[in-house]
Structure formats: structure tokens, C-alpha cells
N, C-alpha and C positions, 0 to 999 in steps of 0.2 A: 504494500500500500504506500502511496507516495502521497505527503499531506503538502497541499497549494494554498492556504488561506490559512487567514489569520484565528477563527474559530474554529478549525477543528485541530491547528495549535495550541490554542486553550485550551481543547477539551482534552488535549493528547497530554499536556502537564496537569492536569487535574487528577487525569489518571494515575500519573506518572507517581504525583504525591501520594495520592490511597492507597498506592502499592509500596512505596518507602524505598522501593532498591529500581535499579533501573541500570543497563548495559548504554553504553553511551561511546558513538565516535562518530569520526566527519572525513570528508572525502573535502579536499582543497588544492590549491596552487599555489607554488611558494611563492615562483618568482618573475609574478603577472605586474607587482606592485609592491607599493610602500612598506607590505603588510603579507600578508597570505591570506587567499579571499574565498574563503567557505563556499563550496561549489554542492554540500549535502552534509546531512545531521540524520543518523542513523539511531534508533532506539530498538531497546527489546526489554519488555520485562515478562514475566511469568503468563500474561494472557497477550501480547501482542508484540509484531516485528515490524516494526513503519521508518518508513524516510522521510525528512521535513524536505522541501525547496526553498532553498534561502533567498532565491533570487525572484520565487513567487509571494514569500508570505510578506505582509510589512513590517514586522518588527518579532525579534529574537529576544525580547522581553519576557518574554512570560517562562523561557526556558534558561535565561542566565538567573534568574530571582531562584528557580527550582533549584539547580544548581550549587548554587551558594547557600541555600537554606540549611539547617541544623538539623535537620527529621530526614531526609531522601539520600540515601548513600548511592553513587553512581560509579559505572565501575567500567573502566579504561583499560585499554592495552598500550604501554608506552605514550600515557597521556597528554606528557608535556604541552604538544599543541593545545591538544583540550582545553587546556588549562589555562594557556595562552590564550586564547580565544574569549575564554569566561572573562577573563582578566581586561581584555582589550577590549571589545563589545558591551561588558554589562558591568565593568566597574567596580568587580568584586572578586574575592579569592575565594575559590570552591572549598567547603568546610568536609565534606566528608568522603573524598575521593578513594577510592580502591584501582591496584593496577597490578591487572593480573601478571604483566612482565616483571614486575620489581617481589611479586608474591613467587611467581617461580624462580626468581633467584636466591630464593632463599630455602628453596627445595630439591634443590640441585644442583649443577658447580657448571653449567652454562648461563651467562647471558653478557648481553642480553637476547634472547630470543624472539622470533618474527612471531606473529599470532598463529600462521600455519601451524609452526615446528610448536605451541605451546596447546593447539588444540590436539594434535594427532598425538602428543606424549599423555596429556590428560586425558583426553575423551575415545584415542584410538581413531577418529574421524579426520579424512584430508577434506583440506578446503583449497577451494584454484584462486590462482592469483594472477589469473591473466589481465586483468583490468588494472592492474598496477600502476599504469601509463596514459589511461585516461583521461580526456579534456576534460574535469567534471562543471566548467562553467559552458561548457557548450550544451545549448538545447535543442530539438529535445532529447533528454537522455533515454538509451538503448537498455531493452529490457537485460541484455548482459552486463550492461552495468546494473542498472538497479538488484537483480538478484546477485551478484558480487557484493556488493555494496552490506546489502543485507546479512551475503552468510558474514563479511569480517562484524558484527556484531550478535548475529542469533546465538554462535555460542560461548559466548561469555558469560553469560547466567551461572548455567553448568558448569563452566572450567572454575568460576570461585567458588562456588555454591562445594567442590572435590577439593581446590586448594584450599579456602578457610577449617573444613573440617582438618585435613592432615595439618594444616600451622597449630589451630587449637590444639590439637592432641601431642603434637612435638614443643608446647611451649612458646610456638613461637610468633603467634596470633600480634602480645606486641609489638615486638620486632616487625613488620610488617607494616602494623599501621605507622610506626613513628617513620620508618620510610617513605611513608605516602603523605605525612606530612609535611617531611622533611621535600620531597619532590616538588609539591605545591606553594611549598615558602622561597625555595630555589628559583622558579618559575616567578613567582614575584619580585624576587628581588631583584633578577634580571632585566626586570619588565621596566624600571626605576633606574637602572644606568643611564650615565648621561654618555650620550652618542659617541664621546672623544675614548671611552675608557677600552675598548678592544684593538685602539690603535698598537701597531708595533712600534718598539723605537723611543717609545716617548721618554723612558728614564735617560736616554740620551743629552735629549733634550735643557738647555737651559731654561732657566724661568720666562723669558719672556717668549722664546721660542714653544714652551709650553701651552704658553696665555694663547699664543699665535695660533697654534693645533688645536687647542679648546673652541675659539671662536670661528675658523672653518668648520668644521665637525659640525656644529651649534648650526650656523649660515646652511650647511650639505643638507644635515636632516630637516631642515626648516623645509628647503626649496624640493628635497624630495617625497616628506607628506602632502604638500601643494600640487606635487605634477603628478602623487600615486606613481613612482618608482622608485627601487632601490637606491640607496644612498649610497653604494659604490659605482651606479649607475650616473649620479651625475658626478662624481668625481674619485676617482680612484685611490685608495689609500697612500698607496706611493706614491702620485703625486702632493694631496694635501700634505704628508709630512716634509717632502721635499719644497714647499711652499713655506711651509711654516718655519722652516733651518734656513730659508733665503731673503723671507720679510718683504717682496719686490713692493716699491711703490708707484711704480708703472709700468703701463701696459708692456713697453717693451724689457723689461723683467721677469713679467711673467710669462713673455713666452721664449725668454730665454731658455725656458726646458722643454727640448723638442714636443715629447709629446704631447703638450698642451697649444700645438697650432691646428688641432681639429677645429672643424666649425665648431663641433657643439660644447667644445671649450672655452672658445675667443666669442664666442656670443653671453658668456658669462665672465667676464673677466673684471667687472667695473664691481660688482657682484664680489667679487675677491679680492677685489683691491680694497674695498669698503671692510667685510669683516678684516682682513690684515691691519687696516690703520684702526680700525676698533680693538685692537689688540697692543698696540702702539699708542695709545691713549693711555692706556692703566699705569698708574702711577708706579714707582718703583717698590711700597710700603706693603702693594694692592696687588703686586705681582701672585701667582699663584707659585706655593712650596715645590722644589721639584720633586717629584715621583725616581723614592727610591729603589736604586736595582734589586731587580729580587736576588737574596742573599747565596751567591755560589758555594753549591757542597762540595767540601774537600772529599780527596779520594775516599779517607778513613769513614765520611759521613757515608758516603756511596755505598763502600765497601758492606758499612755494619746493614744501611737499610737493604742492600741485595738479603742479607742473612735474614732479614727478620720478614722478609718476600716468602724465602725458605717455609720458616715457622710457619706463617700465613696461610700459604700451600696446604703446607701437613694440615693443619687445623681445619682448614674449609676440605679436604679430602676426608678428614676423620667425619666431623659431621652433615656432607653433603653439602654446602655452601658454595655459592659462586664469590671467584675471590676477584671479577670485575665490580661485583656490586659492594664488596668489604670497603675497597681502599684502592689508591693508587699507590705509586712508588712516591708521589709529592706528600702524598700522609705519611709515606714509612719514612720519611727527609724529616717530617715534621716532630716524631714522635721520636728518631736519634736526637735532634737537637735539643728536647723539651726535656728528654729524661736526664741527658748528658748536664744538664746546665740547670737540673733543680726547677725550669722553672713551671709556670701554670698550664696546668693540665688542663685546666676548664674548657678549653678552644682547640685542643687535639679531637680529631675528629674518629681516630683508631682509640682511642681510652676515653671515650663517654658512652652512654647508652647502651645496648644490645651489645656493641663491636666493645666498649670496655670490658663488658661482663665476661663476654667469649674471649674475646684478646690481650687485653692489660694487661695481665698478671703474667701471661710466656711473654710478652715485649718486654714487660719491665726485667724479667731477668734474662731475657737474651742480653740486654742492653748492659747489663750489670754485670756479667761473665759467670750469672748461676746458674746459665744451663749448657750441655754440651750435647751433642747430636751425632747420630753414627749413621749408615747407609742400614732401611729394614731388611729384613732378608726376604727372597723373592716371593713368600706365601704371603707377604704381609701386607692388609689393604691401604698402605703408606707408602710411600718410597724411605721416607724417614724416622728416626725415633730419636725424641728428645726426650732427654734426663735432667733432673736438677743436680748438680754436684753437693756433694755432701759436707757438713760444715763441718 
């Protein structure tokens, strides 16, 4: 069923709330525009499997307010966008999200996993995924999309409805959800960077060469929500850095770097010249701090976090754990330096929560030289065995 109007989206979230739980994903285009532009919004709960057209109904109101509600848990596969979306459209962070990708990582030592590979391990069932490629903002859409569309949501009910029982009964129910918190808060705080912060280079950078980058970036995003395209779209990373290390304050300055004599560069150049002397205005008091280098690991740091990767390994093989979803090698950097140097542990992200309870305690004495490790022998469901040395 595929819903075109704006009342029988009302009545489709009416439902949605009397039922409390609800399967939930979208079919979009990344990179049409400013933004990624929802081309369909797929639902399934215990009595119905529908598609909304977002391009027919008027307003996505009445389904980011459900969303975000405190009573209706909604349940995602690798929802980030989802979430993005709630977040961008209806002005709110989804309170009670479930994802079943981040729930089988923690039931097993892959991910992250496609929803195919997570329905046919749980439920034993293939789903196609030939529609992968699909224009979804093109109309009118083909019944092989719409039933694609459909199975990436129909069985996600099921697949939690199988994963929540085995979490509950292994404990680890809330490990799980503080993940999917943890997912949704990520996704917001993302949502709140200011444009300039994924540049490369920037610790490079002096203060006013910084200020420089800050105010292109600011000017890029501005001119690319106005014209709905991406913002490396109207101007390219490399070049804005490379503008903001040269300050030009004419036109023939700024095209003193080749690649800025395209048309659709030199048609914006007065445009650049304007945010660069608006960066050239800021006092010297008003300058912004430079952006310090992130701190290079010595070899020894290297070294011990490779070792505690080891640990990591063994641990997530002991009790089935995917050790993409644990930690990076940037958290085992974090957690050599934190323990070696006394200092607070609050903001280690491998020693709080679930990963403190499971991990802490073999880090802190890897780190400490109270544990020592030998190769298992070949029967053994490890490759290794660590021991704590005796005092």
C-alpha cells in the first residue's frame, strides 16, 4: 500500500501510536542537494506494511512528532539517516530508537552488517536487493521498487522481536539500548557542527588564516543551502583552504590558483573576496584560538595499544562480540595514555559503560604489566590466553 495524502498519514500515525512499536526506514538520494531528499518512508508494525510518498503528502508532521514521542519505540537498521532526517525535518531527536545493526553487533563478532546478511542469519529468509540503485525521486514509482522497498522493512519486527529476547537473556538488553542512545546523540551532535570543522589542515593553520577558513566555510554553506547543492559542490575543500593560507584581496589573487579560473568559480569571486576581508576585519584580541594538533602517538603508545587490540580480540571472540562496534585503535590510543598518566577516566570511551564492565579491568592490567599472554593451543575457541601474573 502506498499512502499519497495527508489523512491517511494521520491515520497511518494514529495507528502507529496504539501499536507502541513500529519498523521504520526510507529510500533517499544523497547527493541531489544540500541535504539528502527522502524519495519514501516505509512502515511495518504487527497489523500493516505501507509506504508514505513524501513528494505527495504535505507535510511529515505528524510522523516526526511520533517519532520523537516517549511511548512509540521505532526500530531501524543502520539508522543514522533516520535519525538525521527526524532531526533535520521535525526539529527533534528520536527518544526511543532500536537498531537492529548495532543489536546484532552485539550478538556476534561481525559488523557492521547489510539488513540482507542480518535477516537471512536471524530469520533464515533472503531478501533481493536489486533496487539498490534506484531513482526513488523519480515518478511514478515501479511496482519492483515498491515491493523492494517494502521487504527492507517487513522484517524487522521479527528480527528484534528474536534479537531482544536472546540480549535479554544474555544480559545484555542494556548494552544495546545505551548504544542506540548513544547512536542518536552522535547523530545530533553532528547535526550542530559548524561547516568549517571537517576541514583538513586546519591545525596548520594560523589564527587569522583560521578566522579566514571559518568565514569561507560559513559564506560555502550559506550559498549552498540557497542553491540546494552540496557545499563541496560550490567550492572545493582544497581550494577554500588554499584561499584561506593566501588571504587574496583581488580578483587577480584569487585566480592566481589555476583551478579557480572555471566559470562557475570566477562568477563567484566578489562573493570570496567579501567573506576573506570579513575575516580580515576581526581584531587581533577576537582572533579565533588555533586548533591544536591532534597529539602524535609514540611508537611505545602504538606498540602497547596494538597489544590491548590483542586483549580486545580475545574478549569479543570469548563472548561473541563484534570488536568494530567495541572500539577503535583511536580509543585503545586513548585508554594507553589515560591509564599511563593517572589521568580521568570519565571521557574514555573503552572504560565507561557496558565496554568498562566487559573491558576495564584486562586494559587496566594489560597497561600495568599484570597480565601476560601465550598462543591457545589449537582446540581452543581463542587464539589466545591471558593470565594475570602472580604477586
Amino acid at each position: 500500500m502506498l499512502i499519497e495524502s495527508q489523512d491517511e498519514l494521520q491515520e497511518l500515525c494514529d495507528h502507529i501510536r496504539s501499536s507502541g512499536l513500529v519498523a521504520f526506514d526510507t529510500e533517499f538520494v544523497s547527493d541531489a542537494g544540500y541535504r539528502a531528499e527522502l524519495g519514501l518512508l516505509q512502515f511495518a508494525t504487527a497489523e500493516r506494511v505501507v509506504a508514505v510518498d513524501p513528494l505527495a503528502v504535505e507535510s511529515l508532521r505528524p510522523w516526526w512528532d511520533v517519532m520523537a514521542d516517549d511511548s512509540t519505540t521505532v526500530i531501524v537498521h543502520g539508522g543514522q539517516a533516520e535519525v538525521r532526517f527526524c532531526i533535520q525535518q521535525g526539529q527533534c531527536v528520536p527518544r526511543r530508537v532500536v537498531d537492529i545493526q548495532i543489536a546484532e553487533g552485539l550478538r556476534g563478532r561481525s559488523f557492521p552488517l547489510a539488513y540482507g546478511a542480518i535477516v537471512e542469519r536471524v530469520l533464515g529468509t533472503q531478501v533481493s536487493s536489486h533496487q539498490t540503485r534506484s531513482n526513488w525521486l523519480r515518478r511514478p514509482l515501479s511496482e519492483d521498487q515498491l515491493r523492494y522497498a517494502l521487504d527492507d522493512v517487513s522484517y524487522i519486527p521479527e528480527v528484534w522481536s528474536r534479537q531482544r529476547a536472546w540480549l535479554e537473556k544474555e544480559g545484555r538488553l542494556t548494552w544495546a539500548e545505551a548504544e542506540f542512545d548513544r547512536m542518536c546523540n552522535d547523530v545530533a551532535a553532528d547535526e550542530q557542527q559548524e561547516p568549517w570543522v571537517r576541514l583538513s589542515g586546519l591545525p596548520r593553520l594560523s589564527r587569522r588564516e583560521l578566522a579566514t577558513a571559518m568565514s569561507l566555510a560559513r559564506w560555502r554553506d550559506s550559498v549552498a543551502r540557497i542553491r540546494d547543492r552540496s557545499p563541496r559542490r560550490i567550492l572545493r575543500d582544497d581550494l577554500l583552504m588554499d584561499l584561506a593560507r593566501r588571504r587574496p584581496t583581488t580578483e587577480q589573487q584569487v585566480l592566481a590558483t589555476r583551478d579557480l579560473n572555471r566559470p562557475d568559480y570566477r562568477r563567484l569571486i566578489s562573493e570570496i573576496l567579501d567573506a576573506v576581508a570579513e575575516a580580515a576585519a576581526i581584531a587581533e584580541d577576537a582572533l579565533p584560538r588555533r586548533i591544536p594538533r591532534t597529539e602524535e602517538s609514540g611508537s611505545d603508545e602504538q606498540t602497547v595499544a596494538r597489544l590491548l587490540a590483542l586483549a580486545v580480540a580475545n574478549r569479543c571472540a570469548e563472548m561473541e562480540l563484534a570488536q568494530a562496534l567495541v572500539g577503535t585503535n583511536r580509543d585503545l590510543l586513548d585508554v594507553v595514555r589515560t591509564l599511563r598518566g593517572k589521568g580521568d577516566t570519565s571521557h574514555v570511551k573503552m572504560l565507561n559503560g557496558w565496554r568498562g564492565e566487559v573491558f576495564g579491568d584486562l586494559l587496566e592490567k594489560v597497561v600495568s604489566g599484570r597480565i601476560w599472554f601465550s598462543v591457545a593451543p589449537p582446540q581452543a575457541s581463542v587464539p589466545l590466553i591471558f593470565e594475570e601474573r602472580a604477586q
